[in-house]
Each structure stands twice: as structure tokens, then as C-alpha cells.
Phi, psi and omega in degrees: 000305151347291175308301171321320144291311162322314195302308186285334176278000165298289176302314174307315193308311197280355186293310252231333193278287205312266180343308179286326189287331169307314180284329175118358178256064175325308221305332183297021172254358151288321198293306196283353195271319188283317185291340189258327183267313173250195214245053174260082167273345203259141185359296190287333159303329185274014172235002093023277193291338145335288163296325170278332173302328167265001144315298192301339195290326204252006169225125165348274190268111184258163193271165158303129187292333173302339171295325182251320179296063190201163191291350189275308182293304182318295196297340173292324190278332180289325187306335160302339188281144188226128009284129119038317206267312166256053112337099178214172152266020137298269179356279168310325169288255149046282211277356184261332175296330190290281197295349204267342136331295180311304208298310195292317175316289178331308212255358186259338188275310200281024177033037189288305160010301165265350184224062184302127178300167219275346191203213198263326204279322190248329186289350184263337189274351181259358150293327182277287158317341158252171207248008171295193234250311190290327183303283172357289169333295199316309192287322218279300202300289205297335169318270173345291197291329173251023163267005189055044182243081186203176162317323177284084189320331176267021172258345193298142180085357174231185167216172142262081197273343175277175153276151162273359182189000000 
């Protein structure tokens, strides 16, 4: 039964390998690898992996999901959260789902898709810094979400006043 299972999830893995590569989007062979193989099910890893998938579509050299999706980044980013008191890991599901939102509005207007940025490093700082029309959106949108002003009930009543990254 073991073996059977390995198998299959070997071949989606190679589907999923194939497929991207054609298109050009490696990073979903971390994304679906990380979600079929481990034992992250929960709400928040999986709005984790989200927001790095909408990071990952638009940079060249990618990070390990494990690097951004783990319990240490979880606990720095709810400490960030104010009030103190609604820290959670709903909350924290919320704002990653709320920024994994910009970012994609964001890779779909500057079409970095096709002119992937060189690392993680340069795509969050020329979001903050530069002045066209998608940069702005972006800065406008990632406000919003950590003034606790979005679509996402569980940010209401909190904020996010430092940046988080």
C-alpha cells in the first residue's frame, strides 16, 4: 500500500514537474511538493504557501518554501501583529492570504512573469520603491492589508504596523 502510494504521488510530482517546466514556472514543483509530501495541512501553512508561490512566480532564484513557511517565521511575523492579544494563527492566515493578494494583482500588472526579478531581495524592494502605476497598486494594497483593511475578516481590529519583510 506504501509503495502505491509513493508511486502516485511520484508521478503528480512528474506531472506537475513536466507541466511547469513547459510553462516556465518551476517554483509550483515546490509549492505542490511541499503540500502532497508533508504534513503541513493547516489553514496557515497552506496560506504560507500561497504567498510564497505568489513571490516564487516572479523571481529568478528561489528560496526554499521551507525557509519561508516554518514555525520560527510564523512565530516573528504574529509578534508583529497589534493588538498582541489577537495574534493567532487565523489572524496570521488572514495577512498572508491578504499580502499573497497584492503580490499576485502586483505580478500580473508588471508582467514580471515574463522579466522575473533577480532574487526575493530585489522583487520586495522595487515593490516598495518604484513609482509606475503597478508599484503604487501594490504599496496601496500591502497598506491596506496591514492596516487591517481587506476583504479578510480576520484582520479586522488588528494591524500590522512594522513591515514584515
Amino acid at each position: 500500500m506504501k509503495t502505491k502510494i509513493l508511486l502516485i504521488l511520484l508521478f503528480t510530482l512528474l506531472f506537475f514537474h513536466c507541466v511547469d517546466k513547459r510553462n516556465g514556472e518551476v517554483f509550483k514543483d515546490y509549492y505542490y511538493a511541499s503540500l502532497l509530501l508533508g504534513d503541513n495541512n493547516t489553514e496557515l501553512y497552506q496560506a504560507c504557501s500561497g504567498f510564497y508561490a505568489s513571490e516564487a512566480s516572479c523571481v529568478a532564484k528561489l528560496s526554499n518554501i521551507s525557509d519561508v513557511c516554518n514555525t520560527t517565521e510564523f512565530t516573528r511575523l504574529k509578534e508583529g501583529i497589534s493588538p498582541a492579544a489577537l495574534a493567532s494563527d487565523t489572524v496570521l492566515t488572514d495577512y498572508y492570504r491578504c499580502w499573497a493578494t497584492c503580490n499576485t494583482n502586483f505580478n500580473e500588472e508588471s508582467n514580471c512573469k515574463n522579466e522575473k526579478f533577480l532574487d526575493y531581495s530585489d522583487y520586495r524592494s522595487k515593490q516598495r520603491s518604484e513609482i509606475s502605476n503597478p508599484y503604487q497598486k501594490w504599496r496601496y494594497c500591502f497598506a491596506a492589508c496591514n492596516n487591517g483593511q481587506s476583504i479578510y475578516e480576520g484582520l479586522t481590529g488588528t494591524t500590522y504596523p512594522n513591515d514584515p519583510f
